[in-house]
C-alpha positions in Angstrom: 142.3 140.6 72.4 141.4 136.5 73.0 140.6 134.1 71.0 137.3 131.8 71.9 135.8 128.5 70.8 131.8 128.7 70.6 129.9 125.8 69.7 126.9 125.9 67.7 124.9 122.6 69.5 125.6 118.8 69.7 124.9 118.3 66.3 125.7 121.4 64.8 121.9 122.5 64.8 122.1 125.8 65.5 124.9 126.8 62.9 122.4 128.2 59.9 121.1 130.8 62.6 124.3 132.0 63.8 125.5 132.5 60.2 122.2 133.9 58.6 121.6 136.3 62.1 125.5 137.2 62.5 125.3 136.5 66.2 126.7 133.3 68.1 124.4 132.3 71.4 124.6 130.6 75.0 122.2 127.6 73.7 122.4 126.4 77.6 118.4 125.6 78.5 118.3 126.1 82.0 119.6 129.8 81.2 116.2 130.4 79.3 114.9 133.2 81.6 117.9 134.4 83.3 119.3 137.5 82.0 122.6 137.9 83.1 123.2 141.4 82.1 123.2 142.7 85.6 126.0 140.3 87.1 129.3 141.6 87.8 131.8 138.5 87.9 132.6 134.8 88.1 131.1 134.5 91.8 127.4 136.0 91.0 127.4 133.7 87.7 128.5 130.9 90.3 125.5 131.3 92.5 123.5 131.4 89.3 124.8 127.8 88.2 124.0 126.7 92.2 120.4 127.9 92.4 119.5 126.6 88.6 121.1 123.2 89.6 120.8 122.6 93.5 122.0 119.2 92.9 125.0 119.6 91.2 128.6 118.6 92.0 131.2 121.4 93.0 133.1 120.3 89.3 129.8 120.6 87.6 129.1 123.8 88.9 132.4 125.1 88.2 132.5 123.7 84.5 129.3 125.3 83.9 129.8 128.9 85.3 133.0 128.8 83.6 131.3 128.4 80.1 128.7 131.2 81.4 131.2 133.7 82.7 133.7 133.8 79.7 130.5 134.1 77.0 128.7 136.6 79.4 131.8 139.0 80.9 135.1 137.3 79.9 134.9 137.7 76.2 134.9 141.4 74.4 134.4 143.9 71.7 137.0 143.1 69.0 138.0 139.2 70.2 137.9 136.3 67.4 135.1 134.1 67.8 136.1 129.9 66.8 132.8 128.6 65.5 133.4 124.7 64.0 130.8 123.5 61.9 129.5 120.2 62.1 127.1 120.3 59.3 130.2 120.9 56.7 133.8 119.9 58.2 134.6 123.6 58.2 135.2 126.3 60.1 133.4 129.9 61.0 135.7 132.9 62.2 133.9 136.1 63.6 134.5 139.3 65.4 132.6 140.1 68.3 131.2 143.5 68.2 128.4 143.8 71.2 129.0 143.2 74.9 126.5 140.5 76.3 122.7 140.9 75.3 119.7 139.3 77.1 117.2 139.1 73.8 114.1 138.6 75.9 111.6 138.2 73.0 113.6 135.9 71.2 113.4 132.4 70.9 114.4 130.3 74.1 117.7 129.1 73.2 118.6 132.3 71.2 118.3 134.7 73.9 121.8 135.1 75.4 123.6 136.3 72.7 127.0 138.3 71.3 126.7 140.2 67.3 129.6 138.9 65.1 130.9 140.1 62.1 131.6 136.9 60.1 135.4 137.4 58.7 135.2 133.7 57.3 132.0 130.8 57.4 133.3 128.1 55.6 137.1 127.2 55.7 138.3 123.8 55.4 139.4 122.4 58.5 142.8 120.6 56.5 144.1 124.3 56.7 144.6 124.7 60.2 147.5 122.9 61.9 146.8 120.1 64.3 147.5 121.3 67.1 145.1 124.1 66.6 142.4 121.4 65.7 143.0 119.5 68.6 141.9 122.6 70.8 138.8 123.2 68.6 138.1 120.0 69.5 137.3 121.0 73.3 133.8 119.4 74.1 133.4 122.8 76.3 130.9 125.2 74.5 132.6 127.9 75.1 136.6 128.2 75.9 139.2 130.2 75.2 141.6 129.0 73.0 145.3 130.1 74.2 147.3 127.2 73.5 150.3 127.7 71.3 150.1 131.0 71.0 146.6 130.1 68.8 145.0 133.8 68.6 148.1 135.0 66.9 148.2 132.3 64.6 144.4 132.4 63.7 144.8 136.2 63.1 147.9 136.0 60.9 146.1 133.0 58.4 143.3 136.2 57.4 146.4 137.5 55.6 147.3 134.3 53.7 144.0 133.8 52.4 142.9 131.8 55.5 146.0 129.1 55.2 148.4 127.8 57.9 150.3 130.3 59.8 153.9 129.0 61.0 153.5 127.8 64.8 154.9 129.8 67.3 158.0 128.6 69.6 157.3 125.7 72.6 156.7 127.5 75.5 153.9 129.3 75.3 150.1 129.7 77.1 148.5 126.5 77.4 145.4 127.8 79.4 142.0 126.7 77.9 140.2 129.4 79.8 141.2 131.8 82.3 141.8 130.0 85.8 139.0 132.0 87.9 136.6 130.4 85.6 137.0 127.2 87.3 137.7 125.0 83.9 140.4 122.8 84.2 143.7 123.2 81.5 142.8 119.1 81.0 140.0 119.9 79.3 138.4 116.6 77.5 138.3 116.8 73.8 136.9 115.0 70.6 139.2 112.1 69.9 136.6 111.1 67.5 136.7 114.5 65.5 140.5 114.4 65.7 140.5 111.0 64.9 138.4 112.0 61.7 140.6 115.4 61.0 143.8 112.9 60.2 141.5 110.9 58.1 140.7 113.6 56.3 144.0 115.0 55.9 145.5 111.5 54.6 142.7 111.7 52.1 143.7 114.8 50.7 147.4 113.9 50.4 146.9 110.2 49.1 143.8 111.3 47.0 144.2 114.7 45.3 142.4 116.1 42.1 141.2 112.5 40.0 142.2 111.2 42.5 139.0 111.6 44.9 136.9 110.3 41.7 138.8 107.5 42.4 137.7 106.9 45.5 134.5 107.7 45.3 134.5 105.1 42.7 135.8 102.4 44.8 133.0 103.5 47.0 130.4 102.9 44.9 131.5 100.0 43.5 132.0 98.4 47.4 128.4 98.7 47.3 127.5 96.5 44.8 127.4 99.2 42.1 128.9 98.4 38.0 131.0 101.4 37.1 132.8 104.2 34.4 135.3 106.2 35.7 136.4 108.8 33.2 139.9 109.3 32.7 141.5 112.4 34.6 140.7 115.4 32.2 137.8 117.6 31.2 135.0 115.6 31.8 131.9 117.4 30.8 130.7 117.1 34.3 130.5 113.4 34.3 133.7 112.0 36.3 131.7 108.5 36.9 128.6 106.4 35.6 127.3 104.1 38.2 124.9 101.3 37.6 122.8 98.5 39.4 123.6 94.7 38.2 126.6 93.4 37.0 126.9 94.9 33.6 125.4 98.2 35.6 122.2 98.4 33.1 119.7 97.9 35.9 118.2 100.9 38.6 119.8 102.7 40.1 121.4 104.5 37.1 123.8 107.6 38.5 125.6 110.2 37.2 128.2 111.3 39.7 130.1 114.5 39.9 133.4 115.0 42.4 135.0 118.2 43.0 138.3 117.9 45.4 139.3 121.7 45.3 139.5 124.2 48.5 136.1 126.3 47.4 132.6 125.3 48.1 130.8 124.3 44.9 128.3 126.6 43.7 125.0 126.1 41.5 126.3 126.5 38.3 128.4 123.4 38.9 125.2 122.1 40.2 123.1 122.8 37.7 125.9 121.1 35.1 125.2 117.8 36.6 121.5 118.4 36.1 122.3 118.8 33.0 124.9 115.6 32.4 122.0 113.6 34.1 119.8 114.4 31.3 122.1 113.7 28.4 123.2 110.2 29.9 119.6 109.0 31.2 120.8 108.6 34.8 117.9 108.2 37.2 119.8 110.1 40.0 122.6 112.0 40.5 125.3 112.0 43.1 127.7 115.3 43.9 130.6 115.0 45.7 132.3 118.1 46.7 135.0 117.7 49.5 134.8 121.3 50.4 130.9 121.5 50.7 128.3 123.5 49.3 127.6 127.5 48.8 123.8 128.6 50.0 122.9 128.7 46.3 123.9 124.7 45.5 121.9 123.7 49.5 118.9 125.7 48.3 117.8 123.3 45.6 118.3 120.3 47.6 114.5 120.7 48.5 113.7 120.6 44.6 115.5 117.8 43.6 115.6 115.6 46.8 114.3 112.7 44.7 117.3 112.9 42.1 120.3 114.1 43.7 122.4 113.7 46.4 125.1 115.5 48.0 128.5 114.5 50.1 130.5 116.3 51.9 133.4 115.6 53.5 131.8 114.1 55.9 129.9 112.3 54.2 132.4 110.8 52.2 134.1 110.0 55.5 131.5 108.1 56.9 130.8 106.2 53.6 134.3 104.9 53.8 134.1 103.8 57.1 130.9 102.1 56.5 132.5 100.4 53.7 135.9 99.8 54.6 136.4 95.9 54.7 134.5 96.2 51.1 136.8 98.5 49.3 139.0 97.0 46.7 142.4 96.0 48.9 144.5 98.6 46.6 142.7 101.6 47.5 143.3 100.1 51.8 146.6 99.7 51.2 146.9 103.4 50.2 144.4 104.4 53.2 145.4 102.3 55.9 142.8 102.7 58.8 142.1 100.6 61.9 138.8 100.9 64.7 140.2 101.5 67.8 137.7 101.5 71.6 137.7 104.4 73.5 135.5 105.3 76.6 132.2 107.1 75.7 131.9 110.9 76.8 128.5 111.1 78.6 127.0 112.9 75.6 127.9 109.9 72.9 
């Protein structure tokens, strides 16, 4: 059994359909009307990748049949499928259970394709170790993910509830893909994701329970905003009152809700800042939930785009960073962050 990472687009943009369908796809374009089903091994996927793309380098090639060869004949019945998701900071964990498909009639990207049986769709990034993070953080679209002993580590977290697994001793496979796929061990990553994984970690440590309503508050208040942040306790759904002008009775007037748990906030929370917006006369109101959103709480975003917004942790991340030099010097001190430079990947 093998472990792989799949990637569900730049962006993220084809997550929804790989949940919802239970199948994870070879979005490559130029692949649109090749069915690879007949192909027997890395060298006919090769010549493939060569006529496709005449003008390729031999690196390019290789890097791309690789991708092709491990999602079409490397990867099998019964391996663990990787799947991070942009949309949400979390990640998806499948089975595979078909052997490559060439969906003809399907849409273009959608047509090379492996069934999965979903084990997990949204688990919070924080509970994986770092080093397994920084291997989910291969810009490759597909891989497979050996390094410290990572299958047997993945598998063993199902039986903690999806939490860390001890690491296994030095010493192990470090092979991001078998080497007859022609992908190199040095396999490029996301420094910018990593980057944002210890972010989010030192949020969680430094900012637990009340105290992400903290933060959210200092947020809001960097941008210009008058606020009321209840005290730590049950707050009726209202952990902060945010308003415009300096005694915070002009527009906008929000009511914001933060959750900081490890589960995905569901509608009835949802429909309990509804409710708390009402009671207080807020204009709009803000939910933050650090874990993300179930289906139920993302299918009303449609019905009350004009009132409500929602963060993730993402969101949340990028607010701070946007922010940063504004926040109050207390809440820096306890999240110390610095920008750093770093040479562009061709796809930034």
């Amino acid at each position: 059994m093998a472990l792989w990472l799949v990637r569900a687009g730049k962006y993220g943009e084809h997550e929804a359909r790989f949940i919802e369908q239970n199948v994870v796809c070879l979005t490559f374009s130029d692949l649109v009307n090749e069915n690879l089903t007949g192909i027997a091994d890395y060298e006919g996927i090769k010549e493939v990748v060569q006529r496709l793309n005449p003008n390729s380098t031999i690196r390019q090639v290789g890097n791309s049949a690789g991708q092709i060869w491990a999602f079409a004949l490397a990867m099998k019945v019964g391996d663990w499928v990787v799947l991070p998701r942009k949309e949400s900071a979390t990640i998806a964990i499948g089975q595979v259970t078909s052997p490559y498909k060439y969906r003809a009639g399907e849409d273009s990207l959608y047509r090379h394709v492996r069934e999965i049986t979903w084990l997990a769709t949204s688990i919070p990034r924080a509970s994986f170790d770092q080093d397994l993070l920084y291997s989910f953080g291969a810009f490759l679209t597909v891989c497979q993910i050996q390094r410290n002993d990572a299958e047997v580590r993945v598998r063993a977290m199902q039986g903690r509830g999806w939490t860390s697994a001890p690491p296994a001793p030095v010493g192990v496979v470090v092979n991001a893909a078998n080497p007859e796929s022609g992908i190199d061990d040095d396999v490029t990553v996301d420094l910018e994701l990593l980057a944002r994984d210890a972010i989010a970690r030192l949020i969680i440590q430094k900012f637990q329970g009340h105290g992400l309503a903290r933060l959210v508050d200092a947020i809001l208040k960097s941008q210009g905003l008058t606020t009321h942040l209840s005290p730590e306790g049950p707050d009726g759904g209202i952990d902060i009152l945010a308003g415009g002008g300096s005694f915070g009775f002009q527009s906008p007037r929000i009511c914001v809700q933060v959750k900081s748990g490890d589960s995905q906030a569901d509608r009835p929370e949802f429909t309990q800042l509804i409710g708390a917006m009402q009671n207080v006369h807020a204009d709009q109101g803000l939910f933050v939930s650090w874990s993300g959103f179930k289906q139920t709480v993302m299918r009303e975003v449609p019905n009350q785009f004009f009132k409500v917004r929602l963060w993730n942790q993402n969101d949340l991340i990028d607010q701070i960073l946007d922010n940063y030099d504004k926040l109050d010097p207390d809440i820096r001190a306890e999240l110390p962050l610095k920008r750093i430079w770093t040479i562009a990947t061709p796809d930034d």
